[in-house]
C-alpha positions in Angstrom: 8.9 6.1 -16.1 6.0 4.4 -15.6 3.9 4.4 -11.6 3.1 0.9 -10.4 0.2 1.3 -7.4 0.0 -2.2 -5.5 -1.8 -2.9 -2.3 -0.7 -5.4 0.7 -3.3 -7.1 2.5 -2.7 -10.0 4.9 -4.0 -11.3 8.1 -2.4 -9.7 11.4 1.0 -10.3 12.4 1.5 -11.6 8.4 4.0 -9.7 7.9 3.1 -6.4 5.3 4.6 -3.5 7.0 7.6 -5.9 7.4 7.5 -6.6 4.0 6.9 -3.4 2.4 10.5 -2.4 4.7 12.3 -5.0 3.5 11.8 -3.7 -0.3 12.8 0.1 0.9 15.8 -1.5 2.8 16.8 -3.7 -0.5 16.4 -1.1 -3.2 18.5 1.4 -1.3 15.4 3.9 -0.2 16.0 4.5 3.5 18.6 7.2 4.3 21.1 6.6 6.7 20.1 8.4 9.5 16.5 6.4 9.2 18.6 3.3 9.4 20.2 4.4 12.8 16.8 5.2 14.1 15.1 2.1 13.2 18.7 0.2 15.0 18.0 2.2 18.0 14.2 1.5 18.1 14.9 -1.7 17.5 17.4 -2.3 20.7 15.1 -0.3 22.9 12.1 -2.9 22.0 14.7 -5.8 22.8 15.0 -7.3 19.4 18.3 -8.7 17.8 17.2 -8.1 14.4 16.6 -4.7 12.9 12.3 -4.3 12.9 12.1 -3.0 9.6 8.1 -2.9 10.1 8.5 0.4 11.4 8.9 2.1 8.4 5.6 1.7 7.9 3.9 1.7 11.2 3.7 5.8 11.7 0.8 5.8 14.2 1.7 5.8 18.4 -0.6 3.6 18.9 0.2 1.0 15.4 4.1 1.0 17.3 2.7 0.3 20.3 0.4 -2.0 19.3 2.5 -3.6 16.4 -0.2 -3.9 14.2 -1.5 -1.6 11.0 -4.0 0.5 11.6 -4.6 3.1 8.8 -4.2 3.3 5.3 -0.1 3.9 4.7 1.3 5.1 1.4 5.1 4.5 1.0 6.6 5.3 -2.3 10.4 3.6 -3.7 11.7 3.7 -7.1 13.9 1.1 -9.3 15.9 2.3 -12.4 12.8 1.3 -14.1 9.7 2.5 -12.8 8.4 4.0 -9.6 6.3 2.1 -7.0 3.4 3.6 -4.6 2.4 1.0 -2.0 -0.5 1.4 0.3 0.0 -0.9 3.3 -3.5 -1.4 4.4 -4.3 -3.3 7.8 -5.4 -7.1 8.7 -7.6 -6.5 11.3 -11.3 -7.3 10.4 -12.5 -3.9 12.3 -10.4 -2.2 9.1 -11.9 -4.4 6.4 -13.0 -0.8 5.1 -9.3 0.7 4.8 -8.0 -2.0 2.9 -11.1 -1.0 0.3 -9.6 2.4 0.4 -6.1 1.7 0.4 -6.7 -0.9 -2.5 -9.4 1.3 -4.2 -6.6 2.9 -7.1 -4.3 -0.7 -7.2 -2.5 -2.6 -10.4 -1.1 -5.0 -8.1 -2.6 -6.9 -4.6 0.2 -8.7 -2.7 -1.8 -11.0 -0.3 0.2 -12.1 2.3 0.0 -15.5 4.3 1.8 -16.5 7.0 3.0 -20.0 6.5 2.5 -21.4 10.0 -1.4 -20.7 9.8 -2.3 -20.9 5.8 -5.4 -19.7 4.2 -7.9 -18.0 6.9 -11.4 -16.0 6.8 -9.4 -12.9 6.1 -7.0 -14.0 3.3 -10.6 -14.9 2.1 -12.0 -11.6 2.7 -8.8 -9.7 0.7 -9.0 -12.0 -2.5 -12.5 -11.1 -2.6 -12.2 -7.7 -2.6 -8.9 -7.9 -4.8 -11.6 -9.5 -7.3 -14.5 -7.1 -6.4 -12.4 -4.0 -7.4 -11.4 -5.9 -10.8 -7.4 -5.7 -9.7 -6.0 -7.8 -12.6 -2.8 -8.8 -10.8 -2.5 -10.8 -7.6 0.7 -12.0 -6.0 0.1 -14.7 -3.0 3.2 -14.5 -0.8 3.5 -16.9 1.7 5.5 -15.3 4.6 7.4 -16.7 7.1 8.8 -19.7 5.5 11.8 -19.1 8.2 9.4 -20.6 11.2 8.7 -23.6 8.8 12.2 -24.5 7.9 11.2 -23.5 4.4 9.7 -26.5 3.8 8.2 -27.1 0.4 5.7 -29.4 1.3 4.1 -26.9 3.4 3.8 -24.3 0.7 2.2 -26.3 -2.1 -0.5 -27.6 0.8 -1.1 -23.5 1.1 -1.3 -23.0 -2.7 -3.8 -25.9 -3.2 -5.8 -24.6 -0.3 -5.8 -21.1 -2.0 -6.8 -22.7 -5.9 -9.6 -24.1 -3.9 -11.0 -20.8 -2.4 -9.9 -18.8 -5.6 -12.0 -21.4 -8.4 -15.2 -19.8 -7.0 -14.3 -16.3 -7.2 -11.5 -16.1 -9.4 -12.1 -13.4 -12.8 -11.5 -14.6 -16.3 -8.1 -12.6 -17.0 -6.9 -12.3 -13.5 -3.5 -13.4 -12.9 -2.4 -15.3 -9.5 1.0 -15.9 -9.1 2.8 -17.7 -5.8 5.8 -16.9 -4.0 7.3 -18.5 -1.1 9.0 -15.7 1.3 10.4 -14.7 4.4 10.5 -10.9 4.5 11.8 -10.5 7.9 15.0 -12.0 6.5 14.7 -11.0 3.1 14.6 -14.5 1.6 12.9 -14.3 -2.6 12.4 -10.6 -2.3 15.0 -9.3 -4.0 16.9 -11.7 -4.8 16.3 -15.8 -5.1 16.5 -17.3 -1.9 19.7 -20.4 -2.3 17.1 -21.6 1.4 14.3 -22.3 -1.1 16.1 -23.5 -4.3 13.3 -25.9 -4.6 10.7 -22.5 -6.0 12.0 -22.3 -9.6 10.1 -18.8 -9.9 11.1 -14.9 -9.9 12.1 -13.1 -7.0 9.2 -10.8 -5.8 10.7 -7.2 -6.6 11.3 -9.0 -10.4 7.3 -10.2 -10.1 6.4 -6.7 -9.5 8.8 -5.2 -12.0 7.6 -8.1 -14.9 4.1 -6.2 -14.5 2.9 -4.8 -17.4 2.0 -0.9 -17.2 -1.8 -0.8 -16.7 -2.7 0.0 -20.8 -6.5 1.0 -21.1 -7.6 0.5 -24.2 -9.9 3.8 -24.7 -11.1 2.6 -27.6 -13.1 -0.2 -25.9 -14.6 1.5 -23.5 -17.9 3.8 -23.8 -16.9 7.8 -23.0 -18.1 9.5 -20.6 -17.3 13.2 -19.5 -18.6 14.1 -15.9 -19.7 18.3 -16.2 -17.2 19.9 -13.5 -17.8 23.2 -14.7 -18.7 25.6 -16.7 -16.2 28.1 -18.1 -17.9 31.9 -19.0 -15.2 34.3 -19.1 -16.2 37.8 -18.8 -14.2 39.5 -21.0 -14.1 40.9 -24.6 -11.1 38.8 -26.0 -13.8 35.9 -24.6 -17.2 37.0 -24.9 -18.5 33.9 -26.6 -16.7 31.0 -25.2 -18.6 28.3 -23.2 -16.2 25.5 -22.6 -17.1 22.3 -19.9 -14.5 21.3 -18.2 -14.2 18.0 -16.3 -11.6 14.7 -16.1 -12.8 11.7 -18.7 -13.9 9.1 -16.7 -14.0 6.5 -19.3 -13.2 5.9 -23.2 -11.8 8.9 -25.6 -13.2 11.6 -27.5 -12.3 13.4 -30.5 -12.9 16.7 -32.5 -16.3 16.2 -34.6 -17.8 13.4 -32.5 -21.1 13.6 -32.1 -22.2 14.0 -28.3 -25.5 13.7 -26.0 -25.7 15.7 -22.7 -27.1 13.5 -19.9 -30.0 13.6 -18.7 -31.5 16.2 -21.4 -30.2 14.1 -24.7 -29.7 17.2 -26.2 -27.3 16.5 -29.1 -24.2 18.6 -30.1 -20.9 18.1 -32.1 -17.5 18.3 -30.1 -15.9 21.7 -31.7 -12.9 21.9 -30.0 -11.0 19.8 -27.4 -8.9 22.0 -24.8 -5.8 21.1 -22.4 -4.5 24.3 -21.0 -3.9 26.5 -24.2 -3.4 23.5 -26.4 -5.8 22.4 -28.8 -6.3 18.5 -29.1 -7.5 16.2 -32.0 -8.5 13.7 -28.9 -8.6 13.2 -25.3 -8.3 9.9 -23.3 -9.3 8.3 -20.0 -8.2 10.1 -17.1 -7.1 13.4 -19.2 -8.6 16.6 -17.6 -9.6 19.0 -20.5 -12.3 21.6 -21.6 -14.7 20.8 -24.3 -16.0 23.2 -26.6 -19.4 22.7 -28.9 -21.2 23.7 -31.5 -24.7 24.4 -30.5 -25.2 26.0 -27.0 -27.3 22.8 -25.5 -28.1 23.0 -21.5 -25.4 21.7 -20.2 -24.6 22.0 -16.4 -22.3 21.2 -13.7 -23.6 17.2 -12.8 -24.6 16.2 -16.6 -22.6 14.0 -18.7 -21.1 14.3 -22.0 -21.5 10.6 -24.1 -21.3 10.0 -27.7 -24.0 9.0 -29.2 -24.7 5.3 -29.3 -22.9 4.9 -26.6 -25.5 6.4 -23.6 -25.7 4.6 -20.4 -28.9 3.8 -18.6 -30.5 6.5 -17.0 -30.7 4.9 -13.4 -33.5 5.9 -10.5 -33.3 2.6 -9.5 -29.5 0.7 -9.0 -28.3 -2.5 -7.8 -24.9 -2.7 -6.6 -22.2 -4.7 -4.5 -21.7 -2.9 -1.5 -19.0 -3.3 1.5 -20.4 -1.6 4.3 -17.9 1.2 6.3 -19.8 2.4 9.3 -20.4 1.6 12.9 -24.1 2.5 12.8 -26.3 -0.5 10.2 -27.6 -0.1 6.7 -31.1 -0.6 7.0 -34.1 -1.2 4.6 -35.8 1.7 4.4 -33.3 4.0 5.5 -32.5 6.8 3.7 -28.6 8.5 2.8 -26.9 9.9 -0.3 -25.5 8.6 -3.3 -22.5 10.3 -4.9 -22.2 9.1 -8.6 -18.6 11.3 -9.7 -19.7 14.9 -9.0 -23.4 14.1 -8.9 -24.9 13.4 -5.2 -28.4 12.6 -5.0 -31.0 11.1 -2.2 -31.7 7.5 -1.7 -33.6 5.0 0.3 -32.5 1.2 0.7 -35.2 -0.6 -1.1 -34.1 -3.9 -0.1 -30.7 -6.0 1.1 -31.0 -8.9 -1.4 -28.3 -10.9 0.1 -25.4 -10.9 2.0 -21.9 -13.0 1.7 -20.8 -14.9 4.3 -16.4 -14.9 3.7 -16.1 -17.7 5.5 -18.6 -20.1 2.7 -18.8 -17.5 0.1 -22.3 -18.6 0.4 -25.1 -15.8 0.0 -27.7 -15.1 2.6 -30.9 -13.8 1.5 -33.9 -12.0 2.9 -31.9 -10.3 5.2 -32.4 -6.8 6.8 -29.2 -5.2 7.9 -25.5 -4.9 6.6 -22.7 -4.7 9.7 -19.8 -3.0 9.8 -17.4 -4.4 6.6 -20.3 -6.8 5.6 -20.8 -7.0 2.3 -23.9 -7.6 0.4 -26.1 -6.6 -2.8 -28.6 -4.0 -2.5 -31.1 -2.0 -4.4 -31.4 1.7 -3.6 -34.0 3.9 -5.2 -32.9 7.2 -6.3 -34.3 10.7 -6.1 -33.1 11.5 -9.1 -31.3 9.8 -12.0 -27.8 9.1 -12.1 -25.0 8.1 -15.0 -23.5 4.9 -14.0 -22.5 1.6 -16.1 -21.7 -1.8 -14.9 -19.0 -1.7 -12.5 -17.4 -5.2 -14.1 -18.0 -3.6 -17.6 -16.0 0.1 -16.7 -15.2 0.5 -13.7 -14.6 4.3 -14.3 -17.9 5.1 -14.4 -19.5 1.9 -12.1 -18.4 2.9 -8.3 -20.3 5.0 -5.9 -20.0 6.2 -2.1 -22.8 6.3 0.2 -22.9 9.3 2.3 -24.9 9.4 5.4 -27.1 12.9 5.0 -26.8 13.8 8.6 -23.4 13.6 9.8 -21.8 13.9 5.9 -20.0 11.0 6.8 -19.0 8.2 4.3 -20.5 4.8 5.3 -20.2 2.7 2.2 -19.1 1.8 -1.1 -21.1 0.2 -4.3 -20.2 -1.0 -7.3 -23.1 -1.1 -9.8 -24.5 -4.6 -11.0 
């Protein structure tokens, strides 16, 4: 059974953690005793409808508040595949959690609530969507209850979100509308008999209509990130010197011929290793232990790549970066770059430009990247690291800037 990973992103108040309860409630994943809770919450808070939003909303201060906060990960499961959804929140302030949450997604629902249409922030969510490549984006316009699920009103929201999408919109990204109202579960699980007019799927049979996320390995350039390297001491042993790590990108098989990064030593793949199996081949995202012919340097931080297929060794990178902290990115300022395992020192070079959501117009010549601004930079590095395009392979194309004082995370870039 196949895992589907989607991430909700909306404006406050749109509706997501309601949303994301309504599914639970529909496919049967609540227990009974949560049920009774959520009734008794529900007639302490005054309501005369069961507030299915908290599910979802686990902090004190996201119930008291009624808004999403952090990062929440609820999992459900239909007879044919499981679901992980990461209900990330509206607020600008957490622009950088909904990067997180929708860091690892197949699917983006954006929501919209139908009383207020297309706003700065519904901007802000398609561009990440599109930034982190997510193939699969499902506009839901919520709410169609307060706006007597009038038709007229939802196609005046989908031609305002064509507009915005036609600039930023990717080649094979699909966009598919929905008209909803999850707070009554109208078109989630079932089609709504309110909205005959919407001649499409029901959302859960959107989301189960996905195809499974099928990398083609063969497409892609590999690359092995060093984790370690295995010396047993022992007789049965003495000899072996394996490197293990997770591929990052493409496939490798037995007899390949391979270059260790950055010394281009060459070797040929002898064996390939998954706990005591031996493999002909390994595959994106497998974790395994490669064995080779020739003992070459090869170190925790290098990288394994087949020949013909090395990247550009990079002391100097440009990237796409949203910005995470409190405290500015500066020209001139110095932090760390972690590339996979490899963390190395860096100094802003220069902010080229930085995107204004509301225009999707680029300013340039500027000095200084906010909190969940997002701009391009160029970083010199202390050292060289491994990284390819982000748009090309997006396994081996992120980084996270690390702030070498306080070890905190305060960004993440995606390589241009």
């Amino acid at each position: 059974m196949d895992i589907l990973r989607i991430a909700t992103a909306g404006s406050v108040d749109d509706g997501k953690s309601t949303l994301i309860g309504r599914l639970l409630f529909e496919t049967q994943s609540i227990t009974k005793d949560k049920i009774e809770a959520l009734k008794a919450a529900s007639q302490r808070k005054g309501l005369d409808f069961v507030d299915l939003s908290l599910l979802t909303d686990g902090l004190i201060a996201e119930r008291e508040q009624g808004i999403t906060i952090d990062v929440a990960h609820i999992y459900f499961n239909t007879p044919t595949r499981k679901y992980i959804i990461a209900d990330t929140p509206g607020h600008f302030e957490y622009t950088r959690n909904m990067v997180t949450g929708a860091s690892n997604a197949s699917v983006s629902i954006i929501l919209i609530d139908a009383r207020n249409g297309v706003g700065e922030q519904t901007r802000r969510h398609f561009y990440i969507s599109s930034l982190l490549e997510i193939q699969n984006v499902v506009v839901a316009v919520n709410k169609m209850d307060l706006v007597d699920y009038n038709e007229a009103r939802y196609e005046e929201i989908k031609n305002d979100f064509f507009e915005l999408s036609d600039k930023l919109r990717k080649p094979n990204q699909n966009i598919t509308f929905i008209p909803i109202s999850s707070l009554y579960g109208e078109n989630i699980v079932e089609k709504s008999e309110k909205m005959a007019w919407y001649t499409g799927e029901s959302l859960l049979n959107i989301l189960e209509a996905v195809a499974p996320e099928n990398i083609d390995s063969a497409v892609l350039p590999f690359r092995f990130p060093v984790q370690h390297v295995i010396r047993p001491k022992s007789e049965e042993y003495h000899d072996f010197r394996g490197y293990a790590g997770k591929i990052a990108s493409g496939q490798i098989n037995k007899g390949d011929m391979v270059a260790a990064l950055p010394s281009q030593q060459i070797s040929k793949v002898k064996e390939i290793l998954k706990y005591t199996d031996s493999l002909d081949s390994a595959h994106q995202n497998e974790s395994v232990v490669i064995t080779l012919e020739d003992n070459i340097d090869v170190s925790r931080g290098n990288m394994l790549v087949k020949i013909g297929e090395q990247p550009e060794l990079k002391k100097q990178v440009n990237a796409r970066i949203c910005w995470m902290d409190t405290e500015s990115m500066k020209v001139g300022k110095g932090y760390l770059v972690q590339h996979g395992i490899n963390r190395v020192k860096a100094k802003v070079a220069s902010i080229d430009t930085r995107l204004e959501i509301s225009t999707f117009e680029e300013s340039e010549n500027v000095d200084e990247l906010k909190l969940n601004q997002i701009g391009e930079v160029s970083f010199k590095l202390a050292a060289h690291i491994f990284a390819d395009n982000f748009e090309a392979n997006p396994g081996n194309g992120a980084f996270i800037i690390i702030d070498e004082f306080n070890n905190n995370t305060v960004g993440v870039g995606f390589v241009k």
